[in-house]
N, C-alpha and C positions, 0 to 999 in steps of 0.2 A: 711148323706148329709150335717149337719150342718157342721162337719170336715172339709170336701171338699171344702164348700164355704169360708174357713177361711184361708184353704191351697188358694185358687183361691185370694183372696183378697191381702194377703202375696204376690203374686208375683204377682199381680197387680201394688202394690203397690213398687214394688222393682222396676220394668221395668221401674216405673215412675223418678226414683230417676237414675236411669243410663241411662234413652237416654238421658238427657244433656250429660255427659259424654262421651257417645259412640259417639255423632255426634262432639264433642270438639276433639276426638281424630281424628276421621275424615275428621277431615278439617284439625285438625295441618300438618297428612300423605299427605292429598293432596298440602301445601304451602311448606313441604319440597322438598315432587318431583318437584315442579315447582323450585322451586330455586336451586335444584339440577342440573335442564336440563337447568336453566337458566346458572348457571356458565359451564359446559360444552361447551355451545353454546360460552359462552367469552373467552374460552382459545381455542377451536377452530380457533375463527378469528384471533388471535394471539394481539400483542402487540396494544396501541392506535396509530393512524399518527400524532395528532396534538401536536400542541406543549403545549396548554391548559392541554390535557386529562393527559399528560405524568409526570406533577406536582403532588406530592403529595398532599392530602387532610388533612388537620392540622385542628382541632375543638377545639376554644379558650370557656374558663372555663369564663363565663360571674360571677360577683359576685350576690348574691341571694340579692334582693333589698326591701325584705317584712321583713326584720330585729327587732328584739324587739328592739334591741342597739339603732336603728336611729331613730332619732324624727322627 
């Protein structure tokens, strides 16, 4: 009986250490299908109308301002 409850505790213990894990993986599957059916849905409607949307989007490299060098 002792065995048993040593065996029981082991994978008590193990199930405790992998549902983080199991439920990480489970949400990642669920935000890929979404954003899978999201892009679907955009190449769907086809191109933008505006003249805004139709510009590329460029992200400027700001410099890092917590520097040891600067006083």
């Amino acid at each position: 009986m002792n065995t048993f409850l040593n065996y029981l505790v082991v994978a008590a213990l193990f199930a405790l250490v992998l549902a983080p894990v199991a439920l990480g993986l489970a949400r990642e599957r669920r935000i890929d299908r979404q954003l899978r059916e999201a892009e679907r849905g955009r190449r769907a409607a086809g191109p933008p109308e505006t003249r805004s949307a139709a510009r590329p989007v460029t992200a400027e490299r700001r410099p890092y301002l917590r520097s040891w060098a600067r006083v």
